[in-house]
C-alpha positions as CSV (number, residue, x, y, z in Angstrom):
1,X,5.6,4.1,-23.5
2,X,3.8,4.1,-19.8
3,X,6.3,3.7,-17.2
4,X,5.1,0.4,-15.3
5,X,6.0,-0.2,-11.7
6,X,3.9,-2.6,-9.1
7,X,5.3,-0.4,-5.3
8,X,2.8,-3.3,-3.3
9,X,3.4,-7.0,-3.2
10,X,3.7,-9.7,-1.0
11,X,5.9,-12.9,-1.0
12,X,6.5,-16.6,0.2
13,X,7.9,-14.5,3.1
14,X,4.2,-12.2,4.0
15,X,1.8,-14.5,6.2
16,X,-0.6,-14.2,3.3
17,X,1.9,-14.5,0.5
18,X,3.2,-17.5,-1.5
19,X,5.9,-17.2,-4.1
20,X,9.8,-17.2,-4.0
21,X,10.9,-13.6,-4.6
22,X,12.7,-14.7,-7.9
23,X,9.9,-15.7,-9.4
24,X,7.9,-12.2,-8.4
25,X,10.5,-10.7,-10.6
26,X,10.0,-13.2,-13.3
27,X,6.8,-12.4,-13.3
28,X,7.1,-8.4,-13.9
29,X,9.5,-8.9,-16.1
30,X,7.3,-11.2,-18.6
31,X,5.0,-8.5,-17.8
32,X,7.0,-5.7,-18.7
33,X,7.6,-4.1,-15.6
34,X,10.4,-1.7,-14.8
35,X,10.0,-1.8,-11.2
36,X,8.5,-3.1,-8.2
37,X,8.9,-3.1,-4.7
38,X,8.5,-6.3,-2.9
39,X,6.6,-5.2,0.7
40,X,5.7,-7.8,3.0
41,X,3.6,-8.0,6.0
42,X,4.8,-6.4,9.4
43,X,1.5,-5.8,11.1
44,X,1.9,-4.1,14.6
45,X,-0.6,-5.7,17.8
46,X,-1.1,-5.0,21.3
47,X,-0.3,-8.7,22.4
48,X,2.5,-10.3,20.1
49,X,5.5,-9.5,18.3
50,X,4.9,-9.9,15.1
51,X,8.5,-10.1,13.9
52,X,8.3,-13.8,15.2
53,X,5.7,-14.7,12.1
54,X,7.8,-12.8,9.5
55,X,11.6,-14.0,8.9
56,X,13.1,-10.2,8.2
57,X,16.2,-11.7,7.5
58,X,16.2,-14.0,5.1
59,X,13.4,-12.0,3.3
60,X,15.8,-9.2,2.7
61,X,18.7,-11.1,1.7
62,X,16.7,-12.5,-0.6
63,X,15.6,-9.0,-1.8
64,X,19.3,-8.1,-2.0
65,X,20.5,-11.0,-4.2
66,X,17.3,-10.6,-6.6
67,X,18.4,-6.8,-6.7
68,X,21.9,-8.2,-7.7
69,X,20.6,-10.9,-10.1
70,X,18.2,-8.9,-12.4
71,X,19.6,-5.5,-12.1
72,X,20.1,-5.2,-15.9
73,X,15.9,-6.1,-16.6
74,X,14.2,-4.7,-13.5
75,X,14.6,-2.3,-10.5
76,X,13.9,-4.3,-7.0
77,X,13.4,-2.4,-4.1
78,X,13.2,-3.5,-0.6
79,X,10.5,-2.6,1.2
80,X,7.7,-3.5,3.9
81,X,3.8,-2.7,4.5
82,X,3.9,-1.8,8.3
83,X,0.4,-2.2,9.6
84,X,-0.8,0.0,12.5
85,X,2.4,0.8,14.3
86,X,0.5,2.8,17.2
87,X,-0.4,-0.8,18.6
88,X,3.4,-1.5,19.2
89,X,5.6,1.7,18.8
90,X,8.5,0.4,20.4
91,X,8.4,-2.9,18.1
92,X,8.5,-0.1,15.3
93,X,11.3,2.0,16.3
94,X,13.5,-1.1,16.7
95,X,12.3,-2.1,13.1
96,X,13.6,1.2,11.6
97,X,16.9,1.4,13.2
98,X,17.9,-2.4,12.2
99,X,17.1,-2.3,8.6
100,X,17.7,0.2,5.9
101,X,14.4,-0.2,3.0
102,X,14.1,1.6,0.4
103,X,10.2,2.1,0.7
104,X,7.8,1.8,3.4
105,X,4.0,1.9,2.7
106,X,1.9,2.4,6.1
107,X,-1.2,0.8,6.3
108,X,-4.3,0.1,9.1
109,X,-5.7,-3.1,8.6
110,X,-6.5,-4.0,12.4
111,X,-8.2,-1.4,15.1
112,X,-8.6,-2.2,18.3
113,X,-7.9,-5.7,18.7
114,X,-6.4,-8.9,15.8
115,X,-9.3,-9.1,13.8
116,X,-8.3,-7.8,10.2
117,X,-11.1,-5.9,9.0
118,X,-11.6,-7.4,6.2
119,X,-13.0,-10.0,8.7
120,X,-15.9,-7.8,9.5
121,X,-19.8,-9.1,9.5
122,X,-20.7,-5.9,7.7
123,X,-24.3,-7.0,7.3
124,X,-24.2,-6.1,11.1
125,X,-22.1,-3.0,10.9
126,X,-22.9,0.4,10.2
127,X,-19.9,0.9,7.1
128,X,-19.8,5.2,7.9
129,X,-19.2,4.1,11.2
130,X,-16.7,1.8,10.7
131,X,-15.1,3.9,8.3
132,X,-15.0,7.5,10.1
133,X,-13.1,4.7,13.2
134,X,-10.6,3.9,10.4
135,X,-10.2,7.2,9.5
136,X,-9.1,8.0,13.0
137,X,-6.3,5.4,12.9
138,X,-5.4,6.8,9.6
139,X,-4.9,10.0,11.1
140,X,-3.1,9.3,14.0
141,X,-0.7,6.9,11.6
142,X,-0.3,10.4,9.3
143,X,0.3,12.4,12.3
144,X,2.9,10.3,14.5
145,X,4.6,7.5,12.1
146,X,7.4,7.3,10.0
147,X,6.8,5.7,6.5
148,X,6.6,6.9,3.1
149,X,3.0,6.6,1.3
150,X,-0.3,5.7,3.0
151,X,-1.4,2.3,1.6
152,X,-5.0,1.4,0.4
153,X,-6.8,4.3,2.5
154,X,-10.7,3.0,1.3
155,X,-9.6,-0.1,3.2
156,X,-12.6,-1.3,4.6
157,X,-14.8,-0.8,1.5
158,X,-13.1,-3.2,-0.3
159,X,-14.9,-5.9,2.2
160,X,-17.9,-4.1,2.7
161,X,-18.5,-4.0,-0.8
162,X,-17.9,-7.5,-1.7
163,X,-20.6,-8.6,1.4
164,X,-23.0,-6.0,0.6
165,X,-22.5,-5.1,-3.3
166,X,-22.9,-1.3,-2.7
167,X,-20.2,1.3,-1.8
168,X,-20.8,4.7,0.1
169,X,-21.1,7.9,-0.7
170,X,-17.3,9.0,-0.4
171,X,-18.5,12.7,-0.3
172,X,-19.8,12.0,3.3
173,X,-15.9,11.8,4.5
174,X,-14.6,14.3,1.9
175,X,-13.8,16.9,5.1
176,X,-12.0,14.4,7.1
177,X,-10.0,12.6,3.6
178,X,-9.0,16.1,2.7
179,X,-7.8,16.5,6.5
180,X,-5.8,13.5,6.3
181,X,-3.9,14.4,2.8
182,X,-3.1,17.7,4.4
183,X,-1.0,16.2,7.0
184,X,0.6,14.1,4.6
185,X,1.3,16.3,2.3
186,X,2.8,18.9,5.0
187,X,5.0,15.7,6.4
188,X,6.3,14.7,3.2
189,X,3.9,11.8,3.0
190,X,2.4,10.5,-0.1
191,X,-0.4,8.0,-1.0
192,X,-0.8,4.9,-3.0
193,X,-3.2,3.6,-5.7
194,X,-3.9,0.1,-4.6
195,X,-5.3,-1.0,-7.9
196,X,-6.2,-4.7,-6.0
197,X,-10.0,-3.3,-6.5
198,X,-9.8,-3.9,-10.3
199,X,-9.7,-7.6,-10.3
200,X,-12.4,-7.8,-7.2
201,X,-16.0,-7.4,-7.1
202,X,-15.8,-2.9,-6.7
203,X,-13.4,-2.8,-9.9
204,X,-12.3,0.5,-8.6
205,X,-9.3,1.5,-7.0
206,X,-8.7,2.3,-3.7
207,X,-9.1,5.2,-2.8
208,X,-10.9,5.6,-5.6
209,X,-10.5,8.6,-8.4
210,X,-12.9,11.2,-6.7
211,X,-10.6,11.0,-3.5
212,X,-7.2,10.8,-6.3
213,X,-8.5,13.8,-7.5
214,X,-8.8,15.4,-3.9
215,X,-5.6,14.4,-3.5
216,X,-4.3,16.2,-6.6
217,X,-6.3,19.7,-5.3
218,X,-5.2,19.4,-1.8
219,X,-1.5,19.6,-3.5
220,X,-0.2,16.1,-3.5
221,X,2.4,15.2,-5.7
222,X,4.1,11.8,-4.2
223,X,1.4,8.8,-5.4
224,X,2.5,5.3,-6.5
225,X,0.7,2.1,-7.7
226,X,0.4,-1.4,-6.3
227,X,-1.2,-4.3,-6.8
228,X,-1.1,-5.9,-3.5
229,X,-0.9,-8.9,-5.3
230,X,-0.5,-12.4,-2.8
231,X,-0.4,-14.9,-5.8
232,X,2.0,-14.3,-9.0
233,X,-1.1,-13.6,-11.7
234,X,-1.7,-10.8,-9.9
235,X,1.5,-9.2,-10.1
236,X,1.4,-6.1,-12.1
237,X,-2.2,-7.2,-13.2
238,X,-3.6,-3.7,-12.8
239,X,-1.0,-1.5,-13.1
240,X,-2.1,0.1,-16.7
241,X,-5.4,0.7,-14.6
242,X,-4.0,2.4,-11.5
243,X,-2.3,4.6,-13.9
244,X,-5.4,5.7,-15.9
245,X,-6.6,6.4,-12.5
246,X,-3.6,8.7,-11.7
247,X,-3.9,10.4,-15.2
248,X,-7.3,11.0,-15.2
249,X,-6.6,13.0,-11.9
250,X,-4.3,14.9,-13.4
251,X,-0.9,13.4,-12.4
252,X,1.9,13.6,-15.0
253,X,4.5,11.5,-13.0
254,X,4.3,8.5,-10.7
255,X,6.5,8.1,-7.2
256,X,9.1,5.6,-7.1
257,X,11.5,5.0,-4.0
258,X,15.1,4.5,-3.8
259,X,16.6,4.5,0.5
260,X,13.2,6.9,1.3
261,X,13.8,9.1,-1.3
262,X,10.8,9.8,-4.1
263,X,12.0,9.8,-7.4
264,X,9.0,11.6,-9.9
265,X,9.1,9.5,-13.1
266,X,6.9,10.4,-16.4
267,X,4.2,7.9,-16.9
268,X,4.5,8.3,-20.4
């Protein structure tokens, strides 16, 4: 039987998110989930602290008394999506040293100012460009930042593709993908499959399994899967997906997280 764990979703508590944290775990339990990590929103900018818009608090209390209340049908971690810590490093230090999580993924989902880019007019953009940019925030996140896997590194194909309905040749960054796994991998690092691309226009995974399979050759062994799901029918949704991914890469285990430690578990 597949192990099933959803390591990326986002409550009530998440800007984007909308369901009470009990009901998240209702949900992967009905769907036969062993684990998941709940891993809200804390998005790093230049002009505003961003712990006003998220109430860290409460939303780990919460995570605490749902670890408490279905500990005997599902693992609950606590965790957070950071988002570009470079643009506020201070904000980020004081984050770590006031909360103890079990799993952090690190993300880019702004560059140089607070438009998301999955905002992006990419009819008017130049998508290599805009990815070899991200890839330089990728790298400096892999190089100077504390978290545990890399979240949805394809980013900004996700958007591109549901403007444009075409996706790049991945080969064209294979050099600079293969230079980013290698300082992950030498920093302990891992990567996630964000399997969010399944139930959107790509139906792929991000990255998707030519750059999974890089991963596995460069030598990484620390992957997990998400969702990223923001409503509760997409919790879990695509796990059994994100795993084929994994397996076809040649994966045996899948990461899961308990206070920053990986834990390797089967996936079948």
């Amino acid at each position: 039987m597949m192990y099933l764990a959803d390591y990326h979703m986002h409550s009530k508590y998440s800007f984007d998110g909308h369901e009470e944290i009990h009901v998240l775990c209702e949900e992967a339990i009905r769907k036969g989930l062993k684990e998941i990590a709940i891993t809200d929103h804390y998005d790093m900018f230049q002009d505003k602290k961003y712990s006003r818009e998220l109430d860290l608090v409460n939303l780990y209390k919460d995570i605490a008394r749902a670890k408490e209340t279905y500990k005997d049908k599902l693992i609950v971690r606590a965790g957070i999506e950071v988002g570009q810590p470079q643009a506020s490093p201070d904000e980020y230090r004081n984050f770590l040293a006031n909360y103890e999580l079990d799993f952090i993924i690190g993300s880019v989902h702004n560059l140089e100012d607070a438009l998301d880019v999955g905002e992006y007019d990419f009819s008017k953009m130049d998508i290599c460009k805009v990815y070899e940019h991200y890839l330089d925030y990728l790298i400096e996140l892999a190089t100077s930042y504390d978290f545990d896997v890399m979240g949805h590194i394809t980013y900004p194909m996700r958007y591109a593709y549901n403007q444009l309905g075409s996706y790049p040749d991945m080969n064209l960054f294979k050099e600079r993908v293969e230079a980013l796994y290698k300082l992950l991998i030498h920093r302990g690092k891992g990567i996630e499959v964000n399997a969010s691309g399944f139930f959107q226009p790509m139906k792929r995974s991000m990255p998707d399994l030519e750059l999974v399979k890089l991963y596995k050759e460069c030598g990484g062994e620390i992957i997990t899967i998400g969702c990223d799901g923001h409503y509760l029918q997409h919790i879990g949704c695509a796990v059994k997906e994100g795993l084929e991914v994994i397996k076809i890469a040649g994966f045996k285990t899948i990461t899961t997280f308990e206070k920053r430690k990986p834990i390797f578990k089967d996936i079948e």
